[in-house]
N, C-alpha and C positions, 0 to 999 in steps of 0.2 A: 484585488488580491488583499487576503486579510494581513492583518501585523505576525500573525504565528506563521506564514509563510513564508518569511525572512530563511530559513535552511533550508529550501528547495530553491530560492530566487535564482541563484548565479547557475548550480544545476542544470534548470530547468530551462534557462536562457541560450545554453548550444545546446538543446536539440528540440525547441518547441518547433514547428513548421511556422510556415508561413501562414498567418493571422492566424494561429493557434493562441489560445489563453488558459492561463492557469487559474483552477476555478477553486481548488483547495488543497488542503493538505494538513500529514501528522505524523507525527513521529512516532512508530511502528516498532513493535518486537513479534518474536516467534513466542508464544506460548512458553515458560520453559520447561516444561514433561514432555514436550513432542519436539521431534528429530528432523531438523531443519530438511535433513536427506530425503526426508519420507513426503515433505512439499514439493520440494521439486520435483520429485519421479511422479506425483501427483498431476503437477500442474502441466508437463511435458506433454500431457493428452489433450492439456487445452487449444483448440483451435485459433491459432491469433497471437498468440505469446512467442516473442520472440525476446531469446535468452541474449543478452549480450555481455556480461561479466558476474559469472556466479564463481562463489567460492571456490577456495582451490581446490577443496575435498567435493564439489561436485554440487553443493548445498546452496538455499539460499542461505544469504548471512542472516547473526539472530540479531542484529539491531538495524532496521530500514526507515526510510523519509519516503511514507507512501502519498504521490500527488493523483490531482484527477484533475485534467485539460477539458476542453469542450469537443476532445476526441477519442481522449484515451487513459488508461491508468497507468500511473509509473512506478516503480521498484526502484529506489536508489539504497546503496550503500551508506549509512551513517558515519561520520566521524566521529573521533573522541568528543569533540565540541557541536554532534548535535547536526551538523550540517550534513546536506546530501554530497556525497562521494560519487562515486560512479553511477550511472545507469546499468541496474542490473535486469530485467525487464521490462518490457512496453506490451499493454494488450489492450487492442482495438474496444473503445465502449461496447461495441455490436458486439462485442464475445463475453460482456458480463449482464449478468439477470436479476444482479442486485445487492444490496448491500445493508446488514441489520447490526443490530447494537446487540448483543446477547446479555439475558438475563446474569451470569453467573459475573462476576466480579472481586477481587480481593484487595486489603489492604496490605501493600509492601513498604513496610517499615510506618511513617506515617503518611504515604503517598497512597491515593485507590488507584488504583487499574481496571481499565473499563477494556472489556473484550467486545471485539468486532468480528462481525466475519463476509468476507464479500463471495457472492458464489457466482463462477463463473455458466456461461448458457449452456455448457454441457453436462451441469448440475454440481462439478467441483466446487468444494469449498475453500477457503483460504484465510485459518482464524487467522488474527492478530491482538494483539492487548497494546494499549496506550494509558500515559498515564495523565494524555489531555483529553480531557470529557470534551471541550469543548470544540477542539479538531477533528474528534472522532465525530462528533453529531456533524461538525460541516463539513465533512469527506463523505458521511453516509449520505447526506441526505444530497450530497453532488452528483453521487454516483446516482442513487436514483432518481435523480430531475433528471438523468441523461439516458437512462436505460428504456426499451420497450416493454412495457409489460403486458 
């Protein structure tokens, strides 16, 4: 487990399985021009996604602690301090087909923002933006040392 894995640790600790591991992780937002609401109605077609605390308006939240296990990807809720909150989603590796760094990028304030996007095997996509390059290369490239291609 890397040192930027410290806000998923405790999280990730009730409810990894048995000799499951935590193989990365990053701290995650929604895009902010797209409608948290219009993900989720999205991703409710993904096969393998099992919702267990999304927003109260129905949405995912727009700040998450996205991890990747040696089984599956996880959705946590962030807190004000960064750390993962609730398990908002879990879905099976087998249901994702990969996961890329996308060209486009901006600076916020004097921070860059590196966009990612993972698509799941029914072709869904699911951007996100972080504002750690270097969590996002070792989530992406977690997700695809685990995926079939």
């Amino acid at each position: 487990m890397a040192a930027r894995d410290w806000a998923v640790k405790k999280a990730a600790s009730k409810i990894l399985g048995p000799d499951e591991r935590l193989v990365a992780s990053c701290m995650a937002n929604l895009p902010g021009t797209l409608k948290r609401e219009g993900y989720y109605a999205a991703l409710q077609n993904v096969v393998g996604i099992r919702f267990v605390d999304v927003a109260a308006d129905g949405g995912l939240p727009p700040k998450m602690n996205v991890a990747v296990t040696d089984r599956r990807l996880l959705l946590f809720e962030q807190s004000m301090l960064g750390r993962a909150k609730d398990l908002v989603a879990e879905i099976p590796i087998a249901q994702i087909a990969g996961a890329r760094v996308t060209e486009s990028g901006r600076a916020q304030v004097t921070v860059k923002v590196h966009n990612f996007v993972i698509t799941f095997a029914g072709g869904t996509d699911l951007a996100l933006e972080s504002a750690d390059k270097g969590g996002v290369t070792n989530l992406v490239g977690a997700i695809n040392g685990r995926v079939r291609h």
